[in-house]
C-alpha positions as CSV (number, residue, x, y, z in Angstrom):
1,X,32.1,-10.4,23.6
2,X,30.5,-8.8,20.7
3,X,28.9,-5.7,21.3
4,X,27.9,-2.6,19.2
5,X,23.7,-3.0,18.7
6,X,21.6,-0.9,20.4
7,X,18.9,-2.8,21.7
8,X,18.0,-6.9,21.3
9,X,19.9,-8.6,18.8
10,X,16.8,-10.6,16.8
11,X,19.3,-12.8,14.4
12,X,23.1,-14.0,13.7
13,X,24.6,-16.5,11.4
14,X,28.1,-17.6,10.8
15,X,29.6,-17.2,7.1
16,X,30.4,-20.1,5.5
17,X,34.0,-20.1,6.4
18,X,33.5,-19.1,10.1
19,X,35.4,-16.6,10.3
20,X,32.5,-13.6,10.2
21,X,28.8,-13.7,11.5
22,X,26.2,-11.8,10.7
23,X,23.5,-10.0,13.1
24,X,20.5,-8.0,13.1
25,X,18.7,-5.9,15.7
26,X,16.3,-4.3,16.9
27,X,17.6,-1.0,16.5
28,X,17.3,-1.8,12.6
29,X,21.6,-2.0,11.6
30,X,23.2,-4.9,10.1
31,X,27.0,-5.6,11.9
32,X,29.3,-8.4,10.3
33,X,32.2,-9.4,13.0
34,X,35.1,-10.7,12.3
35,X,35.5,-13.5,14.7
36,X,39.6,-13.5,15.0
37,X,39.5,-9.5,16.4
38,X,35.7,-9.1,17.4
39,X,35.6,-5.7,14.8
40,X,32.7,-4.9,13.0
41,X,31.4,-3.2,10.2
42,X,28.0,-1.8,10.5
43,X,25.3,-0.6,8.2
44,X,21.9,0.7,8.0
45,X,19.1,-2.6,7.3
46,X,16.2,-2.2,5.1
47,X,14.5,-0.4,7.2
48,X,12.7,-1.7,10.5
49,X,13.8,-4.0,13.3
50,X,16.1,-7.4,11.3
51,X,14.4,-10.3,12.2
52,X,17.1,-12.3,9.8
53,X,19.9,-12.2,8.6
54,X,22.4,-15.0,6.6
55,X,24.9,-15.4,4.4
56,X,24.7,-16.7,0.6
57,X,26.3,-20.3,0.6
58,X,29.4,-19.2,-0.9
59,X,29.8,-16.3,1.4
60,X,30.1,-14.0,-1.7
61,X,26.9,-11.9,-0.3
62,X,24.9,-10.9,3.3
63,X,20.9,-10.7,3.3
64,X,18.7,-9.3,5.8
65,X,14.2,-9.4,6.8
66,X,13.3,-6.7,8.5
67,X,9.7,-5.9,9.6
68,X,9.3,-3.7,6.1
69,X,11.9,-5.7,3.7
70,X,14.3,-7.7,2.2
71,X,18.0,-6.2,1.3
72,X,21.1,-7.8,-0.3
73,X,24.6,-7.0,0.2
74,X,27.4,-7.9,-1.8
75,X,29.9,-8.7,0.5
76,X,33.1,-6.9,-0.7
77,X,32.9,-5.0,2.8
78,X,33.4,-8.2,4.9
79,X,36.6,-9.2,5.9
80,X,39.4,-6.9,8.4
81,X,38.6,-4.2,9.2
82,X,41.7,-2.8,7.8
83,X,41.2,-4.2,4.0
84,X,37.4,-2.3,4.6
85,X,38.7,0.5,4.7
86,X,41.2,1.0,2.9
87,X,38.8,-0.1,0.0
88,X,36.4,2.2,1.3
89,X,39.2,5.3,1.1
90,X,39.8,4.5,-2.4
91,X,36.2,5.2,-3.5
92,X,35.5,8.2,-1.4
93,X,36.3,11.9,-1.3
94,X,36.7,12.3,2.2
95,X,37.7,10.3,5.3
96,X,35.7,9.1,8.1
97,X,34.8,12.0,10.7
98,X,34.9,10.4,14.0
99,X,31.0,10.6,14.4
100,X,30.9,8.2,11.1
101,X,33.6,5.9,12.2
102,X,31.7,5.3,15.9
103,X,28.8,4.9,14.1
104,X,30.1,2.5,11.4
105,X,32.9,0.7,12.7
106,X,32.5,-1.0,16.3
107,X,36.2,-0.3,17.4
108,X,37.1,-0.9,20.9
């Protein structure tokens, strides 16, 4: 079972490859899951409650409506959620705090 939005989740779609999907909630975040582990990478939407979400044909980006907007992603985040962040350590200055990691990464 995938879980991490809070609320109603308003829209989903599978990558091209079917390994990840897509949703978008109520509660205005964007989550891509990886299918094989149920992990998921989280971040804020455009702003307002997603009413959809997809992936570009080749899987290359991730685009969200919400209520206010329209927002693309490039999609270097997707994938496990080990390569994430390990690409995400090598651009920042700091690690995670835990408060960060609960509320980007939906690790059970």
């Amino acid at each position: 079972m995938l879980r991490g939005h809070e609320g109603a989740v308003n829209a989903v779609a599978f990558s091209p490859d079917g390994r990840e999907v897509v949703s978008g909630g109520s509660d205005g975040t964007v989550r891509v899951w990886e299918l094989a582990t149920g992990k998921a990478v989280a971040f804020p939407g455009p702003g307002g409650a997603i009413q959809n979400v997809a992936f570009t044909p080749n899987g290359s980006d991730v685009l969200a409506a919400s209520t206010r907007r329209t927002r693309m992603w490039s999609c270097r985040f997707c994938g496990p959620i080990e390569d994430v962040l390990a690409r995400a350590e090598r651009t920042t200055t700091r690690k995670l705090t835990p408060a960060e990691r609960a509320l980007f990464l939906h690790e059970r």
